[in-house]
N, C-alpha and C positions, 0 to 999 in steps of 0.2 A: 412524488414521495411514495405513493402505493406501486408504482411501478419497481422502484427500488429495494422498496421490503419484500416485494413478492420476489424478485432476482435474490436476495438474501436466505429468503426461508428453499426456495428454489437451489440456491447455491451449495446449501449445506444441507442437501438430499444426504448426502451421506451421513452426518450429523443425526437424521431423521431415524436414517433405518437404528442405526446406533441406539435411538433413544427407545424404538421400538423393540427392539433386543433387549434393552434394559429395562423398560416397560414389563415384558413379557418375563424375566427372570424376576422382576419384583414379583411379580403377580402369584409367580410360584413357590419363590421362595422367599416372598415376604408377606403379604395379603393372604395367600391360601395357609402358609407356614404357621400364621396363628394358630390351625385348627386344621394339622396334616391328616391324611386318613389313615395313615399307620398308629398316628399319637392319637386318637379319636376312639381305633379300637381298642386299644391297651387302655386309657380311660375306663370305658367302658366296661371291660374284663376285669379290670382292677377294682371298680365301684360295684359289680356283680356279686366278684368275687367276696369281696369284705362284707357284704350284705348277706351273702351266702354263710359265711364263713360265722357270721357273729348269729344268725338264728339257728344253725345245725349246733354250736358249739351250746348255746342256749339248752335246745332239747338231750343234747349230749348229758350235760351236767345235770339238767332236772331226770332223766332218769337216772343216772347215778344217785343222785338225791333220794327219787322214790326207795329203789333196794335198798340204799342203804336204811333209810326208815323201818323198809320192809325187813329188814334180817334185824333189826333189833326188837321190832315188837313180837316177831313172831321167827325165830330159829329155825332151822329146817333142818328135817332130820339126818342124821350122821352119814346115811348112803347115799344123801343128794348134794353134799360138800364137792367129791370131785367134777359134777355137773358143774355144779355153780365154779367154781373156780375155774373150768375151762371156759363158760361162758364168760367170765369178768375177762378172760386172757383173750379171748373173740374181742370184747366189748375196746378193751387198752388195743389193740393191732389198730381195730376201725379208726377209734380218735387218735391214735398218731399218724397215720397215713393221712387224714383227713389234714392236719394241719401241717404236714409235711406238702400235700398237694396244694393247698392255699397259701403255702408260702412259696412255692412255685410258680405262682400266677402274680401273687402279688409283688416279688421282691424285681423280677424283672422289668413289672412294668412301673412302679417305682423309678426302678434307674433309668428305665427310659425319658420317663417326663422329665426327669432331673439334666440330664444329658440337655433334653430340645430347649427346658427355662435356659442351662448355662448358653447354650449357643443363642437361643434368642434375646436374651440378654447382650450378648456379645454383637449381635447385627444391631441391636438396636442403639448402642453405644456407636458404633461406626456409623450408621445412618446419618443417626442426630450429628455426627459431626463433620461428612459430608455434606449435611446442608446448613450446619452454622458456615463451614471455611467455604460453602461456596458464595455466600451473601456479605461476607467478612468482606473475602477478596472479590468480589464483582467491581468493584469500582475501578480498582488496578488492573482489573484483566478487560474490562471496556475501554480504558483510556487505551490502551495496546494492540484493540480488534478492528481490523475492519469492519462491515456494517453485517457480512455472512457470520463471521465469526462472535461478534455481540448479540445477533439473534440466537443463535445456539447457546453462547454464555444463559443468558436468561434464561431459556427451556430450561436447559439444566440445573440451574439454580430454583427455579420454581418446581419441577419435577422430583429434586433431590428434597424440598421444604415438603410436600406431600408424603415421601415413604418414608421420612423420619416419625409423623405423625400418625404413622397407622402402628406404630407399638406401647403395647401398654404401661412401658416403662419411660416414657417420650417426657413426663412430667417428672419424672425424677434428675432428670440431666437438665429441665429447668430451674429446678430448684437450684441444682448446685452454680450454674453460670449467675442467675439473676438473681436468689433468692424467693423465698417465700413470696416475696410480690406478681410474679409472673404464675398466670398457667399458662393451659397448652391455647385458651381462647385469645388468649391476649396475644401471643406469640405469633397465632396464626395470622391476627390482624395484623400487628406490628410488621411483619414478614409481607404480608400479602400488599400492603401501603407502599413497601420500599421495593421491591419487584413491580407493582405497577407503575408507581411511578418513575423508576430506571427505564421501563419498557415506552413511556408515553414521551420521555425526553430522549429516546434513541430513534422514535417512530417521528418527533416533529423534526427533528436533522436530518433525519437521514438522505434527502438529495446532494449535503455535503460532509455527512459524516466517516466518509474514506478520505476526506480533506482537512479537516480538523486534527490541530494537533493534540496529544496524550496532553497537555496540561488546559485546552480548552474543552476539554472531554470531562475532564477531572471535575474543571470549573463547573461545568454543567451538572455534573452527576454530583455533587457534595451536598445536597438539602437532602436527594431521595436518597443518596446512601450515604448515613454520617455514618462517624465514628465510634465507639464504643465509648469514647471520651467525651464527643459532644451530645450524644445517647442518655446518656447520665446526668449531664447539665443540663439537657433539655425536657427530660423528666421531672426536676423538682419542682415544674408549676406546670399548668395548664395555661392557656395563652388563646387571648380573645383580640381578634380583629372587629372594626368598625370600617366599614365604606362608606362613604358618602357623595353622592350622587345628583349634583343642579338641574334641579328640570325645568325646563320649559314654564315660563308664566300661564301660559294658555294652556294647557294639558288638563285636561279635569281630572279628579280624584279617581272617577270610574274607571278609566284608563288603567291608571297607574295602580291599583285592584285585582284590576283584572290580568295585566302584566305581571303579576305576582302569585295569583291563582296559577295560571300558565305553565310558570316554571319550577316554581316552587316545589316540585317531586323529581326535578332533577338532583337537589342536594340530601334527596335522601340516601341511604349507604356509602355515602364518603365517607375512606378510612380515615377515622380520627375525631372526626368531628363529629361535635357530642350535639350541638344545639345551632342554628340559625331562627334571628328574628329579624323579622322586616319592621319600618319604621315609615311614616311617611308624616314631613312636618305638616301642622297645622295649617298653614296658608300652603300647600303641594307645591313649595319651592324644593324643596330634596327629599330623595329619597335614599336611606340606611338600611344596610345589612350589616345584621352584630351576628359572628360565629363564634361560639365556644370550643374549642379544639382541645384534645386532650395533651398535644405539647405541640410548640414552636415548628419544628420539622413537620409535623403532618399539613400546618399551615404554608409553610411555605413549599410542601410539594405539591400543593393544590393553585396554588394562586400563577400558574402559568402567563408569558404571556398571550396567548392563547385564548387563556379565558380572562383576560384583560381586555381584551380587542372584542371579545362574544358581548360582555356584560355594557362595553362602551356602547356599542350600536345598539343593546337593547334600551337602553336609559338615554341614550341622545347627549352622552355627556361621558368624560373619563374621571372614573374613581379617586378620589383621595383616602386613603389608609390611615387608620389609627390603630395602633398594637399595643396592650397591655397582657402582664405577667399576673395570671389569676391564682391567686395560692389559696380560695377555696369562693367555694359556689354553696347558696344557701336555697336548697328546696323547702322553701313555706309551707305549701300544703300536705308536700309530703312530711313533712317534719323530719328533715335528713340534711345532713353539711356532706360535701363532698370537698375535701380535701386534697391539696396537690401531695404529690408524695415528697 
């Protein structure tokens, strides 16, 4: 099998440089694009300038202020009028030029930031939606790939899930698909679940997945990549599995302890799953694992056969499953209900 995925990622070198290209164009004009060096300075000029612009205009008005206080309390004499009136005509040239000049600094760069928000706006609406339609259709475009061509599906689909997330508008275009219920953390899990697990059921076939027909493809890939329909329905509860496991009469407790010690930091960061507790009966005739899952689909992208065959050899025995539909979870001590949606 590593032999054949290596020929895949191998195969679709070109595919590679591709992504590196695209890589390298995100980088610059989408990751650096945040915070270009042209829209950086204009910023900058712009923030200066207005800072500038409101303390000069400040001391502008307070001495106009002063004179004027001053020519009312105390008049000046009749041959020092054309003075002062040429100085007031000095005084109106400076403060119009002045605000002539800061509206030349600022109205420009104005339009510029306004121009880079519409266009970054506009990349990031396309982003996002190259990488919803690439996870959309991943299922249809693997049943249809050979094994070069389904590795590279994936890259892309997991590479396009990344530059949709580097914009800061990324959560506004969740909202309107999902609703107030989604952010961008939930999104990324959710996404990052159903890409690994596409990628972990195309890597355990792969010595016959150029022989597999597109509906035994399909058959394989429908838990890691549902529907937006069974998306929905499998959302409205959380879903908790029970295993159960016959051991051995002779087995001491200790064993079976330590067995659990052992592995037990394997199931930590599995996408979905919220909670695993081990159980071990009173006379250590079976041993239970109960998981909390945050819906149906993350459980069964997880429950391989694969790790069906690991858990059998580790217990001496092959699991029996129990599945329930949890519509809410009561934390005790924290005094908190967690609701299915």
């Amino acid at each position: 099998m590593v032999t054949n995925v290596n020929k895949a990622v191998t195969g679709c070198g070109g595919t590679e440089t591709r992504f590196s290209k695209e890589l390298h164009h995100a980088s610059e004009g989408c990751i650096s694009s945040n915070y270009p060096h042209g829209l950086r300075i204009m910023k900058n000029i712009a923030s200066f300038g207005f800072r500038l612009a409101v303390i000069v205009s400040a001391l502008l008005l307070a001495v106009a202020a002063l004179v004027t206080v001053a020519l009312q309390l105390a008049p000046p004499p009749a041959d020092r009028l054309p003075l002062l009136n040429f100085e007031l005509d000095i005084f109106k040239t400076i403060l119009a030029g002045f605000v002539v000049g800061m509206l030349g600094i600022l109205i420009p760069a104005v339009a510029s930031e306004t121009r880079y928000r519409f266009k970054q706006r506009k990349e990031s609406r396309i982003a996002y939606s190259k990488a919803k339609t690439a996870v959309d259709y991943l299922k249809l475009r693997l049943s249809v790939s050979n094994l070069a061509e389904a590795t590279a599906a994936l890259q892309q689909a997991h590479f396009r899930k990344h530059v949709a997330e580097l914009f800061d508008d990324f959560g506004e275009w969740l909202i309107k698909r999902y609703g107030k219920t989604m952010n961008a953390d939930q999104w990324d899990k959710m996404m990052y679940g159903r890409l690994f697990s596409a990628r972990q059921i195309v890597e355990e076939n792969a010595e016959q997945w150029d022989q597999l027909s597109p509906e035994k493809r399909i058959q394989l890939l429908n838990n890691a990549l549902p529907t937006k329909s069974e998306i929905d329905e499998q959302r409205r509860t959380m879903h908790t599995v029970m295993w159960t496991f016959k051991i051995a009469s002779d087995t001491p407790k200790a064993e079976l302890v330590a067995t659990i010690k052992a592995t037990a930091h394997t199931y930590q960061g599995i996408p979905g799953l919220i909670r695993k507790c081990y159980g071990i009966a009173p006379d250590g005739s079976s041993v239970v694992g109960i998981y909390l899952w945050e819906d149906e689909a993350a459980a069964k992208a997880f429950y391989t056969p694969d790790w069906e065959t690991k858990v059998t050899k580790r217990w001496g025995a092959a699991p029996q499953p129990q599945n329930w539909e949890t519509p809410m979870v009561v934390e005790s001590a924290e005094r908190r209900l967690i609701a299915a949606e």
